[in-house]
C-alpha distance (Angstrom), angle and dihedral (degrees) to the residues before:
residue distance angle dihedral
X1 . . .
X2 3.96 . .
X3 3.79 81.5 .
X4 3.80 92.9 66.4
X5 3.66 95.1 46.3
X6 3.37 105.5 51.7
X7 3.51 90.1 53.0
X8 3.70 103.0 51.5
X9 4.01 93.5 44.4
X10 4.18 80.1 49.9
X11 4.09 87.8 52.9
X12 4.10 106.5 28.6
X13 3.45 100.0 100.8
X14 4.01 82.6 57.9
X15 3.60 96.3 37.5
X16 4.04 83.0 57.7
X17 3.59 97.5 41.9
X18 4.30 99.1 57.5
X19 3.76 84.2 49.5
X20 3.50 95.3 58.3
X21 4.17 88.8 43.0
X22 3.70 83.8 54.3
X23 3.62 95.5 45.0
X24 3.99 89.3 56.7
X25 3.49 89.9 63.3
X26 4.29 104.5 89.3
X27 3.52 101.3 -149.8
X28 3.50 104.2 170.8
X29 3.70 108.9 169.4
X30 3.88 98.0 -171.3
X31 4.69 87.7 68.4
X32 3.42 109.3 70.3
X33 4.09 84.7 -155.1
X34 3.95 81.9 74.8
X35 3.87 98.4 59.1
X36 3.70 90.0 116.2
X37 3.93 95.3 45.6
X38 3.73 85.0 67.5
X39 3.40 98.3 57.1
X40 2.99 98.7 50.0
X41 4.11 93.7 46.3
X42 3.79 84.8 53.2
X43 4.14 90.0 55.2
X44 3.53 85.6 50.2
X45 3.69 92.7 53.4
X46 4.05 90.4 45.1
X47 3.82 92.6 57.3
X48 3.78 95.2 40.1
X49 3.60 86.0 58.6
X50 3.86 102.2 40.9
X51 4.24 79.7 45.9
X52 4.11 80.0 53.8
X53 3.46 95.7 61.1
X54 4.16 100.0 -103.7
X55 4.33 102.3 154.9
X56 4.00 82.9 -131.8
X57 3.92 143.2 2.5
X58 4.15 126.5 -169.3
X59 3.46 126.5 -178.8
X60 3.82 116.7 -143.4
X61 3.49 129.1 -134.8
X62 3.70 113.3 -132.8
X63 3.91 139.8 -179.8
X64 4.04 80.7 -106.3
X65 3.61 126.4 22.6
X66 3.76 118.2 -32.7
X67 3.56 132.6 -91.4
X68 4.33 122.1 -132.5
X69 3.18 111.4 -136.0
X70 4.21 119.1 -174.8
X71 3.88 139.9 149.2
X72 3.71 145.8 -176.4
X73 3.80 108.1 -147.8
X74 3.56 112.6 -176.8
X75 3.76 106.0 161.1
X76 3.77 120.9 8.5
X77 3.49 90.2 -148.3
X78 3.45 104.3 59.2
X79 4.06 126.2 73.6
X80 3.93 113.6 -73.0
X81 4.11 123.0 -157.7
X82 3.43 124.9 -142.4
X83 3.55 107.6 -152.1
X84 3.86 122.5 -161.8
X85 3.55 140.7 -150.1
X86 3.73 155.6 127.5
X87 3.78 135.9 -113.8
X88 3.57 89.9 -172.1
X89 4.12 119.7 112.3
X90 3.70 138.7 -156.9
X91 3.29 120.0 -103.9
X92 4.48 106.6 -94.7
X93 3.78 104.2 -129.5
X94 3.16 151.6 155.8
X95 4.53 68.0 53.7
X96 3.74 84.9 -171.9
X97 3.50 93.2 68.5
X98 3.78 92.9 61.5
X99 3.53 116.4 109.3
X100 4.18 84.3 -159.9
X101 3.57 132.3 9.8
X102 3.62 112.0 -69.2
X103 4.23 95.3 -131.9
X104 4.07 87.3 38.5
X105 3.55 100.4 87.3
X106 3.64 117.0 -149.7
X107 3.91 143.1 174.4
X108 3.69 128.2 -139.2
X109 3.57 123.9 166.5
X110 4.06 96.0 -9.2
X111 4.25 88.2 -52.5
X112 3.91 121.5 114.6
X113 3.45 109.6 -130.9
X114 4.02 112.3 -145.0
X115 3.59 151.7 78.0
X116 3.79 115.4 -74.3
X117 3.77 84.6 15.3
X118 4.22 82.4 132.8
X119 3.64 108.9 -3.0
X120 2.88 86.5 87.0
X121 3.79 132.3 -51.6
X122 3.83 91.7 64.1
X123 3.90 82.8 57.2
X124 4.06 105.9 45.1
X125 3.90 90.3 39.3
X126 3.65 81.6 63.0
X127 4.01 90.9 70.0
X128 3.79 93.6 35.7
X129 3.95 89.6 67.1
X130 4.09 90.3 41.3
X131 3.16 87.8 56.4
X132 3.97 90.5 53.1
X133 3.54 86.9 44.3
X134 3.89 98.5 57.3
X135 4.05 93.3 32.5
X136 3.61 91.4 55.2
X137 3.65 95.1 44.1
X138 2.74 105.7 51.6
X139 3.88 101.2 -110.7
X140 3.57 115.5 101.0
X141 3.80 108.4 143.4
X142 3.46 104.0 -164.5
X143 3.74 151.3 -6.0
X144 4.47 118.4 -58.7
X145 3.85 132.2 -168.4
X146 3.56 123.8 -173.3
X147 3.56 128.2 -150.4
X148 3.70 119.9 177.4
X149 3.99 118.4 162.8
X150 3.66 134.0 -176.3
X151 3.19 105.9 -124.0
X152 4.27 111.5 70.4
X153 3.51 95.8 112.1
X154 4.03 92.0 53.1
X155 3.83 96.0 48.3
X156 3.58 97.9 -88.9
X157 4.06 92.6 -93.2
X158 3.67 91.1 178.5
X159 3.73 112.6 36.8
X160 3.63 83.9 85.0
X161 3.83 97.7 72.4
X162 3.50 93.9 40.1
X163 3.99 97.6 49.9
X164 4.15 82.5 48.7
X165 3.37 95.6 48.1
X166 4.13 91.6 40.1
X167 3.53 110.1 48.1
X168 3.67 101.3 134.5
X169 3.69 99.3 37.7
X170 4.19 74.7 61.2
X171 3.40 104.0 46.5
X172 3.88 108.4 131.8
X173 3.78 131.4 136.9
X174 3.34 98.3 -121.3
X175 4.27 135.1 12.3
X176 3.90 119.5 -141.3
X177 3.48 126.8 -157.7
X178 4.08 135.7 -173.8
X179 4.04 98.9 -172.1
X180 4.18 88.8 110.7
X181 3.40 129.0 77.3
X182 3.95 137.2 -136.5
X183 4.16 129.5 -112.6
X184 3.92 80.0 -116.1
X185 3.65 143.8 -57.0
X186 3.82 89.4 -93.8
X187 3.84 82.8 51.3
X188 4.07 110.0 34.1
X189 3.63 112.6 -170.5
X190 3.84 137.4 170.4
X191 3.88 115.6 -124.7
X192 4.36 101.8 -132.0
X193 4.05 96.0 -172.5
X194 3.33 136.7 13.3
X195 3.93 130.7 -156.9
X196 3.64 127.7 -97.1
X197 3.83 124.6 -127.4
X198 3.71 144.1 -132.7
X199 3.78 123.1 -167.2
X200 3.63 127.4 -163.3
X201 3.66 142.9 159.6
X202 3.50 137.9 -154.9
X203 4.15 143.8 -149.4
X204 3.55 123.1 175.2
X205 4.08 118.3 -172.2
X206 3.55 121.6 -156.7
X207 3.73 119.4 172.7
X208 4.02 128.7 -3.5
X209 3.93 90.3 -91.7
X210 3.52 144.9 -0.4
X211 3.57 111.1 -80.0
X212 3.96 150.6 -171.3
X213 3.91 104.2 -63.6
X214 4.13 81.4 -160.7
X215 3.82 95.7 53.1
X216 3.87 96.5 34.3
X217 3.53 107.2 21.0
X218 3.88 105.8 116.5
X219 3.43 93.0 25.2
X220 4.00 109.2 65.3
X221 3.52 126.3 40.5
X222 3.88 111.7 -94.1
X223 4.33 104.5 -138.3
X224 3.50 93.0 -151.5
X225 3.90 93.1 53.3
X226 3.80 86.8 42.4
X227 3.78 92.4 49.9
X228 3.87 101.5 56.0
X229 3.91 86.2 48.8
X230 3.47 88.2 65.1
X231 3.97 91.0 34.1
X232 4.17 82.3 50.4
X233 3.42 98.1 51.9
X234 3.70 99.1 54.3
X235 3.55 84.6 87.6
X236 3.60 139.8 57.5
X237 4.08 133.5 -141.8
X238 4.43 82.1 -99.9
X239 4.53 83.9 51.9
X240 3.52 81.6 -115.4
X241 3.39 115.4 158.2
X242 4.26 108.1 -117.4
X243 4.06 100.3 -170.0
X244 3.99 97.4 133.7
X245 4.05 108.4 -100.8
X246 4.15 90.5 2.9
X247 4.14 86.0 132.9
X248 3.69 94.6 40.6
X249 3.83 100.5 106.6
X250 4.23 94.1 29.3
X251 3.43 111.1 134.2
X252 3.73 102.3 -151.6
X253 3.67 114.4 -135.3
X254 3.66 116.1 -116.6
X255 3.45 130.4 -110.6
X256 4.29 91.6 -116.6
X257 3.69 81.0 58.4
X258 3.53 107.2 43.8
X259 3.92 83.9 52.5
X260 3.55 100.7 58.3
X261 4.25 85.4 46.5
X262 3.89 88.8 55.9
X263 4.02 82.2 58.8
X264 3.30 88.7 68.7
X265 3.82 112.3 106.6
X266 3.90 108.0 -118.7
X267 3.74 131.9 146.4
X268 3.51 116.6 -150.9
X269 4.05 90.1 -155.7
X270 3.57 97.2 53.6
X271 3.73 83.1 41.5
X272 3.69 90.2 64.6
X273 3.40 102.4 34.9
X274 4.23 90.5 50.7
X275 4.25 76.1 59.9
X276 3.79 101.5 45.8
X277 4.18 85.1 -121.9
X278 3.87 132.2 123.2
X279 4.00 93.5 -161.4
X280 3.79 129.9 41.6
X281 3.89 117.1 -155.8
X282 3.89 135.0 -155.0
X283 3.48 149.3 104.9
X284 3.61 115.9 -16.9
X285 3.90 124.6 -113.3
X286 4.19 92.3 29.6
X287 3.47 137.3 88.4
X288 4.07 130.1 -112.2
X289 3.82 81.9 -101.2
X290 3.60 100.4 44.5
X291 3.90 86.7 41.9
X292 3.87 88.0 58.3
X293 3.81 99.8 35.9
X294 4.08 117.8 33.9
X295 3.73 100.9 17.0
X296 3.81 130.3 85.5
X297 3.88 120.8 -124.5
X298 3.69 149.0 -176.8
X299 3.35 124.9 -145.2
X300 4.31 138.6 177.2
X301 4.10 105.4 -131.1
X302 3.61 89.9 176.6
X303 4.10 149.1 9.5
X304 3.05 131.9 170.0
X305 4.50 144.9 162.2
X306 3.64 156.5 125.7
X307 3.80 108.4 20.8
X308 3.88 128.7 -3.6
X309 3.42 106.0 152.2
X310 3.93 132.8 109.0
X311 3.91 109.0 -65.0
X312 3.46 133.7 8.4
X313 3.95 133.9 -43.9
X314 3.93 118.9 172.5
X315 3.41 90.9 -152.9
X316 3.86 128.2 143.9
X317 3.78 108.0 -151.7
X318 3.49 136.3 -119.1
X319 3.54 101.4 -148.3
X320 4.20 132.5 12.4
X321 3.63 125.4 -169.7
X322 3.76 139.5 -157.1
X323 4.18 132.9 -167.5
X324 3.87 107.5 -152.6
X325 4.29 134.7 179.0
X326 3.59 135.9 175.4
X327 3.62 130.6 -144.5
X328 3.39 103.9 -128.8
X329 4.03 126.8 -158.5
X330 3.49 132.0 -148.5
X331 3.81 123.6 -60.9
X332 4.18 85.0 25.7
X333 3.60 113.5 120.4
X334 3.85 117.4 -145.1
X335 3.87 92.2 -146.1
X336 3.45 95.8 54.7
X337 3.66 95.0 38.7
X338 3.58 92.0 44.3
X339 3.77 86.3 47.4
X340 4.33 90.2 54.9
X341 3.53 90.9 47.8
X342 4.07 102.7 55.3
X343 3.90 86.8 42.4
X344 3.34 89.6 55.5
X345 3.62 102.7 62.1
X346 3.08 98.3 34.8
X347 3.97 88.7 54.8
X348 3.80 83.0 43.3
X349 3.72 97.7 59.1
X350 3.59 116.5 133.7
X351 4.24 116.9 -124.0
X352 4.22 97.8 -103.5
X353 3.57 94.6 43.2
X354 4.02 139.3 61.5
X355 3.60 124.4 -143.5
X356 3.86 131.0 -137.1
X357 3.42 118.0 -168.4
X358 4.45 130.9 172.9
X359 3.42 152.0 156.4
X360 3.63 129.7 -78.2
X361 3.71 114.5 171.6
X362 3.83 130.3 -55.8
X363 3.67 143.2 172.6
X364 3.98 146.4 -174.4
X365 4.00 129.5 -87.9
X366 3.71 115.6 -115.9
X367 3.74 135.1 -154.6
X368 4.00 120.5 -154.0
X369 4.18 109.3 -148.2
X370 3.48 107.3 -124.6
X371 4.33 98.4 -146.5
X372 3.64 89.7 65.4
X373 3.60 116.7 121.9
X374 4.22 85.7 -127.4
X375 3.80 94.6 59.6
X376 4.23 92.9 40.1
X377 4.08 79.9 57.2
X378 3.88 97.8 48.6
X379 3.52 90.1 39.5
X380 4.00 94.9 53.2
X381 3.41 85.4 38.5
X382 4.15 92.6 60.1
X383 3.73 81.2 46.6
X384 3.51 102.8 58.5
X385 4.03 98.2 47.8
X386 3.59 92.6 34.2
X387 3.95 108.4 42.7
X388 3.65 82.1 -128.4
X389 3.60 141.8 108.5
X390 4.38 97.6 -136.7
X391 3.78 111.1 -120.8
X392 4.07 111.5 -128.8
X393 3.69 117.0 -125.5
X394 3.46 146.1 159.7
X395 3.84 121.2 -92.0
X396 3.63 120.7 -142.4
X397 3.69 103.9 -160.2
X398 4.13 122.1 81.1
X399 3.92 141.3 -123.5
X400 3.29 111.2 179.0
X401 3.36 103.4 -160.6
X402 3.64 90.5 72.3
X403 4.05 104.0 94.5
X404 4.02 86.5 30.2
X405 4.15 83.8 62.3
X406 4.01 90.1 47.6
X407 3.61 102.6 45.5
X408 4.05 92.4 47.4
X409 3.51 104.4 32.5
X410 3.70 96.7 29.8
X411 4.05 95.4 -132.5
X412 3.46 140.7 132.2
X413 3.52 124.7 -129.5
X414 3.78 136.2 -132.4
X415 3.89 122.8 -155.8
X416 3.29 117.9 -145.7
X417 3.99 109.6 169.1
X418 3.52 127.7 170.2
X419 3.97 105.8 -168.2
X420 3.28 136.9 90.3
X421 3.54 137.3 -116.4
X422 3.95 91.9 -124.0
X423 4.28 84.7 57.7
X424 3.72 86.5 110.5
X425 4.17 90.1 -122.6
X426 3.42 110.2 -159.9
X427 4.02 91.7 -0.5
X428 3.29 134.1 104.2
X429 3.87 119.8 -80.9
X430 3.77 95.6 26.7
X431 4.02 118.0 -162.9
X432 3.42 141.5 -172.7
X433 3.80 121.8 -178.6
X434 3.91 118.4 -109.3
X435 4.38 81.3 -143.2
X436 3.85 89.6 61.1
X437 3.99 96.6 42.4
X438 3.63 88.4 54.4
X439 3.62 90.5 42.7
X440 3.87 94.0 49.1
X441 4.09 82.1 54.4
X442 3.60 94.1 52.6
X443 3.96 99.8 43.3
X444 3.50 95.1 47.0
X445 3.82 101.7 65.4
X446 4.14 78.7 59.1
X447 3.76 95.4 57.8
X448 4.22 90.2 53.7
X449 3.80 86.0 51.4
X450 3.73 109.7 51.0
X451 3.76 89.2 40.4
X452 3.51 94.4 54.2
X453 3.39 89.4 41.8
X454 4.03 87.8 57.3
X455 3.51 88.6 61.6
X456 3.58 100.1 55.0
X457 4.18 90.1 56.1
């Protein structure tokens, strides 16, 4: 609609302009030293969204950081949204690997520089401003809620309670969510699953103290050594992950599907070069995008012990640690794979050492159906902005609060991400391309209207 566009290109520079403000704000939910950052990110969001024309917006307390709730209801009667996202970040280190400062925002060559700046505020800003768009215009189809919490990047420990104890406030027909990305703006696409996750860490102890690698060394069982043994053999020569029962519940892909993924356009060189690599690595008998998709996998985000500092220390350690997740695909449970995993290594523990192993966070894959009238409207609404039909695929990434949303709410859930894979989530120098912000913006409004429109058939 001419409608829309004239007033977004009228209001971009603005549109631009809060999202930087709110991407100065560091709200980091996983540092406790950050506790007031996030209220104060989640008053931002409240008066962006009361600026945006939503009738009323509360933020809610929780045992965590709170949750924003706000909605625009214009006619009961008609279909209402419930969009999701977070305001939550990752944390920003290594810092020194930052070519700017990760909470001062900046452009170069059409790419905004800073953390968040996709994952996800980047992302849920984008339906903030469609919303101004249609309320201001005139246009607005249907009914919206928001919610956006603070804790995505910690497992969302407390959206639980408050979808329980919120059902009606929720009650939608249908929940939409840009926290995916696309294969590319040349090649749109709409993510229809993403991967479930399992989150573990690690301490092994050793001796009573550090001690004198030259006196000891040889004698006593070093914890870091012992730890990537166990971290080692978690693998096999095929990558293939050998945790007892990890492949139990896998629900292999079928050949149909694996077909239409190999349509996908993906080069392999540009692949590598994009990672500054000359060999890629996985499971054998899949591709990179089957390997990142369909497939399980098990990866070390973290270790650390002994010494680390500038110069040298012959020390042997007393204790090493580890942080660990899975990818998990559908039909995998997160309990019981979360369960395998800490039995493992603590089955696995070398004599000379003792092994500690917990929870972090987890959460359950989800798979979108693709006949529903909510993923013919994104679709056709991809189309129309785009010039092209969007390609589904399978995301690799997780959001936990997917199957939670589903089994409370009873709702399905359309993706509709506008990053890229090359975004640098949860890395240093994040981006996210001023093109696909605005683009996000202008599909949007497109997505309210053909579903509404489904409705009234």
């Amino acid at each position: 609609m001419q409608v829309w566009k004239d007033y977004e290109s009228q209001h971009k520079d603005r549109f631009l302009e809060e999202l930087l403000e709110l991407l100065r704000i560091p709200s980091i939910s996983a540092r406790t030293e950050h506790k007031e950052d996030m209220i104060i990110c989640a008053e931002a969001v409240k008066q962006r969204l009361l600026e945006a024309g939503a009738d009323s917006v509360t933020i809610y307390p929780t045992e965590g950081h709170p949750v924003v709730y706000g909605e625009k209801i214009i006619d009961k009667n008609k279909p209402t949204v419930l969009v999701y996202g977070h305001y939550d970040v990752q944390p920003a280190d290594p810092l020194d690997l930052w070519k700017s400062g990760p909470f001062e925002p900046v452009i170069k060559d059409g790419k905004i520089y800073a953390r968040g700046s996709c994952d996800d505020k980047g992302q849920f800003y984008m339906h903030v401003k469609a919303l101004e768009t249609m309320t201001r215009t005139g246009t607005l189809p249907g009914n919206i809620k928001f919610i956006i919490e603070g804790e995505e990047e910690v497992g969302s420990p407390n959206l639980a309670s408050f979808v329980k104890a919120n059902k009606e406030l929720l009650k939608a027909d249908v929940i939409l969510i840009s926290d995916t990305s696309m294969l590319s703006m040349d090649t749109p696409s709409i993510d229809i699953g993403v991967r479930g996750l399992s989150y573990i860490e690690l301490e092994v102890t050793g001796p009573n103290r550090d001690l004198h690698s030259g006196v000891y060394g040889g004698a006593v069982a070093n914890p870091i050594t012992m730890l990537a043994k166990m971290i080692a053999a978690c693998h096999d020569e095929n990558n293939h992950i050998t945790i007892p029962g990890f492949y139990d519940d896998v629900v292999e892909s079928t050949p149909e599907e694996r077909a239409k993924m190999a349509k996908a356009p993906f080069s392999e060189e540009e692949y590598k070069k994009d990672l500054g690599i000359n060999h890629l690595w996985g499971e054998t008998g899949y591709t990179t995008n089957e390997r990142t998709g369909i497939r399980p996998t098990l990866e070390v985000n973290g270790i650390w012990g002994g010494y680390t500092g500038e110069g040298a220390k012959t020390v042997l350690p007393a204790k090493a640690f580890a942080k660990i997740s899975c990818r998990l695909v559908p039909n995998q449970s997160s309990v019981k794979i979360t369960e395998k995993i800490l039995a493992y290594f603590k089955k696995m523990a070398p004599e000379g050492v003792t092994v500690k192993a917990e929870e972090h966070h987890g959460g359950e894959p989800y798979m979108t159906p693709i006949d529903s009238d909510a993923y013919r409207a994104a679709a056709k609404a991809i189309e129309t902005t785009f010039g092209k039909d969007p390609i589904p695929v399978r995301g690799g990434g997780s959001i936990p609060i997917c199957s939670l949303f589903e089994k409370e709410l009873g709702l399905k859930i359309v993706f509709m991400g506008f990053g890229l894979d090359s975004d640098n989530l949860h890395s240093p120098n994040e981006k996210y391309d001023v093109f696909n912000f605005y683009k996000g913006i202008e599909t949007i409004p497109y997505f309210h209207q053909f579903f509404a429109a489904s409705f009234s058939k």
